[in-house]
N, CA and C atoms as a LAMMPS dump frame, in Angstrom:
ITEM: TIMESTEP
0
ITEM: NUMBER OF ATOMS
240
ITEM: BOX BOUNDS ff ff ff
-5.0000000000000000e+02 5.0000000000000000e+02
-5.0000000000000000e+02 5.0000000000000000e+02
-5.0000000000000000e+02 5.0000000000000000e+02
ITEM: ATOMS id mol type element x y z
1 1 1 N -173.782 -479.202 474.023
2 1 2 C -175.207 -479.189 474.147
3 1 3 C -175.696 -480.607 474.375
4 2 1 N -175.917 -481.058 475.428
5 2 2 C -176.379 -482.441 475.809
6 2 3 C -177.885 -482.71 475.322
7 3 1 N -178.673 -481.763 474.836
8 3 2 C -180.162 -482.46 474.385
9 3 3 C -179.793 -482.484 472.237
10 4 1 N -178.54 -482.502 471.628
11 4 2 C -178.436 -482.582 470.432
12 4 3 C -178.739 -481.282 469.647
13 5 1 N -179.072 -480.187 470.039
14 5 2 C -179.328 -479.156 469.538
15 5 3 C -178.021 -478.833 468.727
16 6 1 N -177.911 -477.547 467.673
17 6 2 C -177.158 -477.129 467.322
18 6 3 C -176.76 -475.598 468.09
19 7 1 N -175.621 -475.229 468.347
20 7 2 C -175.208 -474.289 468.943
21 7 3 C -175.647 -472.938 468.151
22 8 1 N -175.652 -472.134 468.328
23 8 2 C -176.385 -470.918 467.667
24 8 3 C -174.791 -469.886 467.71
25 9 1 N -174.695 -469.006 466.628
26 9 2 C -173.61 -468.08 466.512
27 9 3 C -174.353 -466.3 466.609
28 10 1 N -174.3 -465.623 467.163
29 10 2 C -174.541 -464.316 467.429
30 10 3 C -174.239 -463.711 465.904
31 11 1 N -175.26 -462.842 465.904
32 11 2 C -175.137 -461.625 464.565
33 11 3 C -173.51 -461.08 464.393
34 12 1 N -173.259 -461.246 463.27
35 12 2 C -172.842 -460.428 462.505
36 12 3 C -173.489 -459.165 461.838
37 13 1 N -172.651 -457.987 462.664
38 13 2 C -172.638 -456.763 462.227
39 13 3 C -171.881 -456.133 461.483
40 14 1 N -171.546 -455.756 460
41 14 2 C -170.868 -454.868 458.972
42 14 3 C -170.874 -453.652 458.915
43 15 1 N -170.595 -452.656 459.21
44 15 2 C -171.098 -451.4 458.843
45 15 3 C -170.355 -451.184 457.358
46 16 1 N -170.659 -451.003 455.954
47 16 2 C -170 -450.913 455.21
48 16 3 C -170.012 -449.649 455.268
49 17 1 N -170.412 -448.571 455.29
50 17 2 C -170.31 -446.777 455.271
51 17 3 C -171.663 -446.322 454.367
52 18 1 N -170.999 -445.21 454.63
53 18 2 C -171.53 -444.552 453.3
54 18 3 C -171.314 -445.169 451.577
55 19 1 N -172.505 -445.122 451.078
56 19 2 C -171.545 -446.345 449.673
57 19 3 C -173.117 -445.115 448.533
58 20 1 N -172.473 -445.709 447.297
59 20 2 C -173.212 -445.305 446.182
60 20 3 C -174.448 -445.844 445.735
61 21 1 N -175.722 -445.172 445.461
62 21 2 C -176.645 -446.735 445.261
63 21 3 C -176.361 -447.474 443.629
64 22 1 N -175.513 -447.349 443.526
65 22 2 C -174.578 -447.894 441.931
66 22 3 C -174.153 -449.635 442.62
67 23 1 N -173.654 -449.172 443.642
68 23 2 C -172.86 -450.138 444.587
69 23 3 C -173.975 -451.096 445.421
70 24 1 N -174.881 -450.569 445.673
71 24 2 C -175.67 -451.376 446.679
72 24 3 C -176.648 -452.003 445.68
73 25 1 N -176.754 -451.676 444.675
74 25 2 C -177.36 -452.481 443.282
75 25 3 C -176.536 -453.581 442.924
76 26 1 N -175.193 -452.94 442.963
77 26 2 C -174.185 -454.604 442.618
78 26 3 C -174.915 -455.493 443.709
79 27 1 N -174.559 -454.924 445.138
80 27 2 C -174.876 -456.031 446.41
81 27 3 C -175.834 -456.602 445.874
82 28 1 N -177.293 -456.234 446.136
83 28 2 C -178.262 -456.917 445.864
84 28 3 C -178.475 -458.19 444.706
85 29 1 N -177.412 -457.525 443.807
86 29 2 C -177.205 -458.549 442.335
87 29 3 C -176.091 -459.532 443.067
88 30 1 N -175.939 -459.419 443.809
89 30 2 C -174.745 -460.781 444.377
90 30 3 C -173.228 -460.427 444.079
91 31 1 N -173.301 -458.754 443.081
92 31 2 C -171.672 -458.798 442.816
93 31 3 C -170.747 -457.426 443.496
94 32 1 N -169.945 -457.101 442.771
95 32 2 C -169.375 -455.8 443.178
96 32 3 C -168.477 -456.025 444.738
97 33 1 N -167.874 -454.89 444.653
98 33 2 C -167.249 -454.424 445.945
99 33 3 C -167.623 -454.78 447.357
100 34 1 N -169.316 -454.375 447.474
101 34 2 C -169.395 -454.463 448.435
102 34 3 C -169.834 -455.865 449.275
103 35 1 N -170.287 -456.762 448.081
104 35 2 C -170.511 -457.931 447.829
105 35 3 C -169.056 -458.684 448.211
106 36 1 N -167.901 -458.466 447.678
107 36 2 C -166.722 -459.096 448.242
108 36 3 C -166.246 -458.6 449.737
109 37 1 N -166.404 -457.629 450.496
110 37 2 C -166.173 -457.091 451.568
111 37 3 C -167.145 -457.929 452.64
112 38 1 N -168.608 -458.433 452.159
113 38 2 C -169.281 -459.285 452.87
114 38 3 C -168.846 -460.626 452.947
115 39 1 N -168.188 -461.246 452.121
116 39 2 C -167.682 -462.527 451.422
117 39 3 C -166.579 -462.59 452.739
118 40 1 N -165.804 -461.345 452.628
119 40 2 C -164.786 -461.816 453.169
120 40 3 C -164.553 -461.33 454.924
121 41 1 N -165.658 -461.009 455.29
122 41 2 C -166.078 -460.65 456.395
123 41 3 C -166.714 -462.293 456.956
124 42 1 N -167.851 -462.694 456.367
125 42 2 C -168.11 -463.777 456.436
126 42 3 C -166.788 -465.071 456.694
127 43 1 N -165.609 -464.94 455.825
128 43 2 C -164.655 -466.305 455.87
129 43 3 C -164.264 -465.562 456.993
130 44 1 N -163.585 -464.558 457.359
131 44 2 C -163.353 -464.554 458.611
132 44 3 C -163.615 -464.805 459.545
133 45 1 N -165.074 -464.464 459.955
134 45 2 C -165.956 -465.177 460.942
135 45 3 C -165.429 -466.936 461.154
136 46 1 N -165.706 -466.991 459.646
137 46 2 C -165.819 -468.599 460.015
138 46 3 C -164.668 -469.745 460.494
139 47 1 N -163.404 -468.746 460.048
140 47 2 C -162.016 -468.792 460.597
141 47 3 C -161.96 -468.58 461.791
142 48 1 N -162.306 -467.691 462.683
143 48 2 C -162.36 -467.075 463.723
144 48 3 C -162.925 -468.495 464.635
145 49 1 N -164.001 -468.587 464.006
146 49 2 C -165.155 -470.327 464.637
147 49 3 C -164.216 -471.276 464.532
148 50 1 N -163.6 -471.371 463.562
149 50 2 C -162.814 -472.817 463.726
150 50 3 C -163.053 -474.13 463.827
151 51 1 N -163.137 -475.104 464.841
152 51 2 C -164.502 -475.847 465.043
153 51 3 C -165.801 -475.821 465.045
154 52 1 N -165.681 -474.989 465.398
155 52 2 C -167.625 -474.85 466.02
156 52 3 C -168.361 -474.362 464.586
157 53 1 N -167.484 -474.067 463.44
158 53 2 C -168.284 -473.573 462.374
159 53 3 C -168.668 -474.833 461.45
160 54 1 N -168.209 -476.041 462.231
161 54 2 C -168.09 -477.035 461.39
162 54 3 C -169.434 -477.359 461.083
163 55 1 N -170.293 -477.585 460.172
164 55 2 C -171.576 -478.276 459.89
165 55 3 C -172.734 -477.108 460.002
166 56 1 N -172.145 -476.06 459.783
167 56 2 C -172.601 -475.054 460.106
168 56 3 C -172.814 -473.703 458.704
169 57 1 N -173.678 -473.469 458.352
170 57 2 C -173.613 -472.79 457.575
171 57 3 C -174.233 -471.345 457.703
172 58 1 N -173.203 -470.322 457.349
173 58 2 C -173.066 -468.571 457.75
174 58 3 C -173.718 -468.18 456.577
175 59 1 N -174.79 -467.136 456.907
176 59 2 C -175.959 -466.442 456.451
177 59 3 C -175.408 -465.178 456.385
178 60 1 N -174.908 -464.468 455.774
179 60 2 C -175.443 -462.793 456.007
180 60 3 C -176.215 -462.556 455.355
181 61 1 N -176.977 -461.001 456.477
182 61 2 C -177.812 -460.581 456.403
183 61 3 C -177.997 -458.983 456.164
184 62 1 N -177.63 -458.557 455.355
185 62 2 C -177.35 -456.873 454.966
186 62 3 C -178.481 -456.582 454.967
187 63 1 N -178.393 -455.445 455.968
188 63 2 C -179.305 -454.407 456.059
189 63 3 C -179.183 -453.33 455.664
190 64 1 N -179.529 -452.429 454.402
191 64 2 C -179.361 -451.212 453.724
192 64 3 C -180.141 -449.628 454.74
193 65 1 N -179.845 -448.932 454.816
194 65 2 C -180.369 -447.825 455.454
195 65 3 C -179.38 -446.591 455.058
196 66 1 N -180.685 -445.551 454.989
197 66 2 C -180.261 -444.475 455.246
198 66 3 C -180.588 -443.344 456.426
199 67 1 N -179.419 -442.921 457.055
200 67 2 C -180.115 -441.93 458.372
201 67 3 C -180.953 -440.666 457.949
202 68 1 N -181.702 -440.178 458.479
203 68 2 C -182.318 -439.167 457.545
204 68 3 C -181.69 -438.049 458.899
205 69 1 N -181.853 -436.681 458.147
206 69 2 C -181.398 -435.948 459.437
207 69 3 C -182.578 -435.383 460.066
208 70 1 N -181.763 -435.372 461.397
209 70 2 C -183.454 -434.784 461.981
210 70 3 C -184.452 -433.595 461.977
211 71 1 N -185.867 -433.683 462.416
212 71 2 C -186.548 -432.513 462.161
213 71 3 C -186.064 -431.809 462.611
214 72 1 N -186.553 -430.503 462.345
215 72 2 C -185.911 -429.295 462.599
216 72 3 C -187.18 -429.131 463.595
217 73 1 N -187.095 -428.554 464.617
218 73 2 C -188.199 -427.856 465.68
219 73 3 C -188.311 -426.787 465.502
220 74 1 N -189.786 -426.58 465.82
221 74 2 C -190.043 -424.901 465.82
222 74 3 C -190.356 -424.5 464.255
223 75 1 N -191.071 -423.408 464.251
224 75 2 C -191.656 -422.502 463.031
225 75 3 C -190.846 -421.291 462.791
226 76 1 N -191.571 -420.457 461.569
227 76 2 C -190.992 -419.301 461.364
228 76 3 C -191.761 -418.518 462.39
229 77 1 N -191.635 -417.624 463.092
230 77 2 C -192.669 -416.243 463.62
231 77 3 C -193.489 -416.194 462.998
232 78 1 N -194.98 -416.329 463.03
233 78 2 C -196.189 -416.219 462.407
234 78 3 C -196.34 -414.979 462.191
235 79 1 N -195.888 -413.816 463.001
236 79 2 C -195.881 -412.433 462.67
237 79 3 C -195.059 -411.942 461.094
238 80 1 N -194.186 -412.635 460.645
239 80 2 C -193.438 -412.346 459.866
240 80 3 C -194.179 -411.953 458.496
């Protein structure tokens, strides 16, 4: 980068699954399972970077969701 900027690294995406909200309470508290699966998703990344991770410090960013299933269309027969 010739104007001194710092290089920028693209998102990291995790899908951890389906998980318990027992588990996503650890996350949020910084501990648990799923908390080490981010940890070590993260050193990988930064292994992966090698140089370029140098001076550089990796953020994740967990995003919790649930899919809901979809509406159902249509009514009962109003005649019924």
């Amino acid at each position: 980068m010739a104007d001194g900027t710092a290089g920028t690294v693209g998102p990291i995406v995790v899908d951890l699954g389906k998980t318990k909200r027992k588990a996503i309470k650890s996350l949020k508290r910084g501990r648990g399972k799923l908390m080490a699966e981010v940890d070590e998703v993260v050193a990988t990344v930064a292994a992966n970077l090698g140089a370029e991770a140098q001076g550089k410090e990796l953020v994740p960013v967990v995003i919790v969701y649930r899919q809901r299933d979809k509406k159902r269309r249509g009514r009962w027969p109003l005649g019924l």
